[in-house]
N, C-alpha and C positions, 0 to 999 in steps of 0.2 A: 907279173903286174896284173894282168886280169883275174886272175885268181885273189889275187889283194882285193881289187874292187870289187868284186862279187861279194866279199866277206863284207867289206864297208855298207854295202848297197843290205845287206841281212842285215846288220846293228840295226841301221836308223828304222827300219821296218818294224823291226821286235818293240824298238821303242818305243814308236808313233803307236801303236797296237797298245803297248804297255798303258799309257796312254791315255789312250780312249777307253781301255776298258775301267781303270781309273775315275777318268772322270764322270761313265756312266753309273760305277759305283755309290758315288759322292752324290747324285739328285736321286736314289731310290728313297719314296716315304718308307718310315717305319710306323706302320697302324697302331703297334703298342705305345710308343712313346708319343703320339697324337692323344688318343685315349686319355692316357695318364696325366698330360697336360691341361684338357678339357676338366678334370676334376680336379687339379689341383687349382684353377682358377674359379671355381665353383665353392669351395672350401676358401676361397681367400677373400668371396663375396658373403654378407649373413645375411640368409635368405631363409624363407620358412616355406616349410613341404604342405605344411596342414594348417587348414585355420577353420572351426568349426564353433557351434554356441548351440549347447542344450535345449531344444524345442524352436528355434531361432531360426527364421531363412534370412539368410542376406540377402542385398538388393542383386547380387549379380555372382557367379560362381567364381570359388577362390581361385586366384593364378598367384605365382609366387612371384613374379614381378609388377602385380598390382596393391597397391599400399592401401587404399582409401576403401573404408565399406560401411554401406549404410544397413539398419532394419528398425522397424515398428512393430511392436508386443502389444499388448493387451494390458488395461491396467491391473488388472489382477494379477499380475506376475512383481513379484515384491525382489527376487535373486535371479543370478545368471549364472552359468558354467561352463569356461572356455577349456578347447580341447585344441592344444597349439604343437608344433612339431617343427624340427630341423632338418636339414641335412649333414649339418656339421654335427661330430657328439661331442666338439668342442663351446660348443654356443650357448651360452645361458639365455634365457626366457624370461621375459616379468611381464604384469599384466597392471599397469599403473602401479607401477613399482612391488608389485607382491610377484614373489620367484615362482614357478612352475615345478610341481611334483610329479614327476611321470609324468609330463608331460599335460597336466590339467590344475589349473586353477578353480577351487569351489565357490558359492553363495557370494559374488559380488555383488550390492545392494544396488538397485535403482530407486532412483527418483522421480518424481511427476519432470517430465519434460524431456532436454536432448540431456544424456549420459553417453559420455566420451571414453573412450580406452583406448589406449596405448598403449602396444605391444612393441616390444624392444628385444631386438636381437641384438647378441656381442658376445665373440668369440675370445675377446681382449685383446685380440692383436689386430684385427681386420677393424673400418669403419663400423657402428654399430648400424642397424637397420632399426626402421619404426616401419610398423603398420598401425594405420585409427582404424576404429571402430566407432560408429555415434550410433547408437539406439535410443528412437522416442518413444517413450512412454505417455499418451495424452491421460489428460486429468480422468477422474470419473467422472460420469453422469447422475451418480446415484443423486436425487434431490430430495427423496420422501420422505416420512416420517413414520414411526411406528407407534406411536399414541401421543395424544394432547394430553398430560395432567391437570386437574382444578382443582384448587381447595375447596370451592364450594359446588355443588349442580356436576353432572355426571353426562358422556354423551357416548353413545358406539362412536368406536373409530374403524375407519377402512382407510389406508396407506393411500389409496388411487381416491378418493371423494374429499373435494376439496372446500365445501361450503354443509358449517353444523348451526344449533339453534341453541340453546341450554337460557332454563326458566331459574329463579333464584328467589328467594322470601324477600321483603322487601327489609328487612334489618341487615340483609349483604350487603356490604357499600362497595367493598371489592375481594376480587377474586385474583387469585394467583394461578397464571397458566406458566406449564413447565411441558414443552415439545420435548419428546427425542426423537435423535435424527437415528436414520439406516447406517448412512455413513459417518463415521467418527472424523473424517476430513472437508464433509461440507458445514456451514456456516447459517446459524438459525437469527431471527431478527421477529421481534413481538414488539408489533407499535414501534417501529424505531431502536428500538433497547435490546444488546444485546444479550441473547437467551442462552447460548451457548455453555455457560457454567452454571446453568439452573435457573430458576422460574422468572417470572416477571408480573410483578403486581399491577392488575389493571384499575385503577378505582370505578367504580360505577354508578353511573345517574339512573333516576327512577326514568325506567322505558328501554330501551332498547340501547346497547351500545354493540357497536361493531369493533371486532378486533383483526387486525390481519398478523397473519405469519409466516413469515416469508425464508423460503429453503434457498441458498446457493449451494449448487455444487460444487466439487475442485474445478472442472473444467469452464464451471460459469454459467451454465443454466439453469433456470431460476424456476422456484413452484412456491405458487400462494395457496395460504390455507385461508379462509374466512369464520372467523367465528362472532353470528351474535348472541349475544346476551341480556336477557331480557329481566330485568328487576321489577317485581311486583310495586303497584301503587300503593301504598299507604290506607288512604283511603276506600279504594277499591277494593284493597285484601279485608278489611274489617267488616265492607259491603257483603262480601261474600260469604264471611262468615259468620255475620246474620241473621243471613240467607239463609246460610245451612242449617242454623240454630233452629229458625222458624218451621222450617222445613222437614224436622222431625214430627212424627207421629205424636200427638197429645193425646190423653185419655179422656175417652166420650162420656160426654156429660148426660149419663141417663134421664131422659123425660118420664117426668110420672106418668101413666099409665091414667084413665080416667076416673076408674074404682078407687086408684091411692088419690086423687083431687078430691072426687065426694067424699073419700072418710074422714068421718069427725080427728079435729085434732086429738092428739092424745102426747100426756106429755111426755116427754124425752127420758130416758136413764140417766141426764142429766137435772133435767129439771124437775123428775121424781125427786132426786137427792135432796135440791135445793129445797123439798117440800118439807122434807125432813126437821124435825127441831134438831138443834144443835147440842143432842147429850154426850156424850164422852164415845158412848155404842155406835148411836147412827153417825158420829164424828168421823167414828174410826171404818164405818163402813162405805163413805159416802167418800174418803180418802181413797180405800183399795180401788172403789168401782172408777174412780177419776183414772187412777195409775193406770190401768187396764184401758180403758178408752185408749188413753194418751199413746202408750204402748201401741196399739191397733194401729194407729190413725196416720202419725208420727212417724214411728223405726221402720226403716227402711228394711228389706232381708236381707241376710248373710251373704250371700251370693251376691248382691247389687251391691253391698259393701267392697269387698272382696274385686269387685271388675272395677269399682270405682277406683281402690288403691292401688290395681297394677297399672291402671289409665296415667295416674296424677304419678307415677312412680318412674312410668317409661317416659312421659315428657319432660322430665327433671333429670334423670338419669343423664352422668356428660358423656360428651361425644368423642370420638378420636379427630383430630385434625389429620394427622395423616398416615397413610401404612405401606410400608416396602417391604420387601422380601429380595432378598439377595440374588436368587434365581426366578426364570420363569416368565410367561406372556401371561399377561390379565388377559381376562375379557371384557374387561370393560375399568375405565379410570375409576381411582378411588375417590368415594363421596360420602361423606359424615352422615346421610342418610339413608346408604346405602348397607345393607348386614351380610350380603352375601356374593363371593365373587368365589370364579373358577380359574385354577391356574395351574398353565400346563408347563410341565419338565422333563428333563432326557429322563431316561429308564434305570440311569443309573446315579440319579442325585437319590442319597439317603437321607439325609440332612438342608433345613437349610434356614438360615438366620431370618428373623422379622426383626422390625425396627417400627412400633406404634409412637405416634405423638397426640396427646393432650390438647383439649383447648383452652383448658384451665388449671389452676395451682389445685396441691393436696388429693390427685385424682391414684390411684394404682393399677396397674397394666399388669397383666398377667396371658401368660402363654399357654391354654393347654391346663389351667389350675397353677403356673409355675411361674416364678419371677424372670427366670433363664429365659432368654430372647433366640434360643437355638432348640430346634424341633426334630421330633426325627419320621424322617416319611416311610411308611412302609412300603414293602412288596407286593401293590396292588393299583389297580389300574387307581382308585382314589381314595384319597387320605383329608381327612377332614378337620381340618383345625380352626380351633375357639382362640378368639383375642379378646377378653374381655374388660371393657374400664369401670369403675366404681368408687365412688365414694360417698360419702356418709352413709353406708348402705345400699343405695340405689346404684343399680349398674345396669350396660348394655354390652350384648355380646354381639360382633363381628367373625362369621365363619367364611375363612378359605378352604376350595375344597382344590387339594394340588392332585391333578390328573397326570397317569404318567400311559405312554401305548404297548400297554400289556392286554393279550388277547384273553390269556387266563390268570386269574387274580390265584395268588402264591399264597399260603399259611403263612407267617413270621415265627410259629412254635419251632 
């Protein structure tokens, strides 16, 4: 009997033991299966590891469980280039709906103001994820201009001087101004009217007229140019060149001398003639000696001939109304009374088109001796080209001279 209970009294021992060691077994963690658990819910989340933009800070550093991010560029940034990552390599990418190459998106365009992105994470089976992006881009400032045009009267321009004067014949009644602008996104206004697709006819009173032009830029700031214009008088101009008329040097009227007052008259080579009877001989002698006088007296010389018809030839000769060239900064606006302007080009324009206008029917334009409106510029710091108009004869030549920044001027053989 005691021997029995001794035995019983061991079972229940071994078992309670059994047991316990059991049940200490059953709350040991296992650190691998924690681990493995951690990333499988991290994979069941779409979450992104990386968010970057090409030259670009955002307002605050990426975390991957903040979705919202702002940044400001410069306007001179026209694309963007996003650089985006997972940790799933199940997860597709899109960046306003365009999909991700290795992991980057290229040249997505911005606009003047807020430009929004959204980026979209989706594994297909998990929720998808977004993250924004808003970057502002403010307008430009640019407001200036790079030269006033006139059909009539000619002025320097400087981009930063905003008040010019320009004088004009008094037969101008108006004149046509054409601004360009720096920037191709700001907005040009002459008198009211917009200037933006080319010139704007001002008409003009005798005296002074003011013209204003007025710059916006994309962002809104504004620059005024002034220009007046001043149209000769009528009668004032005629004044003047009366003036001048009189005002030339006359030939002095020699005073006889005392000795030629006391000498006896004596009668003239004319009025020997006239003494003559009127035979057939002395007819024909008293004829030559007239012709000869008249000859003397009368014809002007060769040389006063001759300056007299290039004078009467250049003020008849027609004009150009207007000249562009496809490349190039003037120095100065073109002006129908103007024959010579300079104009600078990269170093490697070899070529480059003119376009002359007329002021009147039946006139011929010629390039260089050539009808062709296309020129070829050498390899040298300058090249000098003739535009000449002419008709009936009479012609006037306008020379550009196209500068290019060569330190030493090249042969063309």
């Amino acid at each position: 009997m005691l021997k029995q209970g001794i035995k019983g009294k061991s079972m229940k021992v071994i078992l309670a033991g059994s047991l316990i060691g059991l049940g200490a077994f059953t709350y040991l963690p296992d650190a691998n299966a924690e681990e493995t658990n951690i990333k499988e819910e991290a994979n069941a989340q779409n979450i992104l590891s990386k968010l970057e933009i090409e030259g670009v800070s955002l307002n605050q550093d990426f975390a991957e469980d903040v979705h919202d991010y702002r940044a400001t560029i410069e306007n001179d940034i026209e694309k963007i280039t996003f650089h985006v990552e997972s940790p799933s390599k199940d997860a597709v990418i899109s960046v306003n709906g365009t999909k991700l190459t290795n992991g980057v998106v290229k040249d997505l365009l911005l606009q003047t103001g807020m430009n929004t992105f959204e980026i979209t994470v989706s594994d297909g089976t998990n929720e998808a994820a977004t993250y924004t992006v808003v970057i502002e881009k403010p307008g430009s400032g640019e407001n200036r201009l790079t030269s006033i045009g006139l059909s009539q009267g000619s002025l320097a321009f400087d981009p930063n001087v905003s008040s010019y004067h320009v004088s004009v014949e008094n037969q101008v009644k108006s004149v046509t101004v054409t601004p360009s602008l720096s920037d191709r996104k700001a907005h040009v206004i002459v008198d009211e009217n917009d200037a933006t697709k080319g010139g704007v006819m001002v008409p003009l009173q005798v005296g002074e007229t003011a013209v204003k032009i007025n710059v916006t830029a994309e962002n809104g700031d504004e620059r005024t140019y002034t220009l007046t214009i001043t149209r000769a008088d009528a009668k004032k101009q005629e004044t003047d060149v009366s003036h001048q008329d009189k005002g030339q040097k006359q030939p002095a009227i020699k005073k006889p001398s005392s000795a030629e007052e006391n000498k006896p008259n004596t009668p003239s080579t004319a009025d020997s003639i006239n003494d003559i009877k009127p035979t057939k001989a002395s007819q024909a002698v008293k004829e030559a000696k007239l012709d000869n006088i008249s000859s003397e007296k009368v014809n002007p010389g060769i040389d006063q001939v001759s300056a007299a018809g290039q004078s009467e030839e250049k003020e008849e000769a027609p004009v150009l109304n207007s000249l562009k060239v496809s490349t190039g900064v003037w120095n100065k606006s073109f002006a129908s009374n103007e024959h010579t302007y300079h104009i600078e080009v990269d170093n490697d324009v070899t070529e480059v088109d003119l376009h002359a206008a007329a002021g009147e029917d039946g006139v011929t334009i010629e390039y260089e001796g050539e009808s062709g409106a296309t020129v070829k510029l050498k390899n040298k710091a300058k090249t000098a080209i003739s535009v000449t108009v002419s008709k009936e004869g009479k012609r006037r030549t306008y020379v550009l001279v196209f500068e290019k920044d060569l330190k030493v001027e090249m042969d063309d053989d």
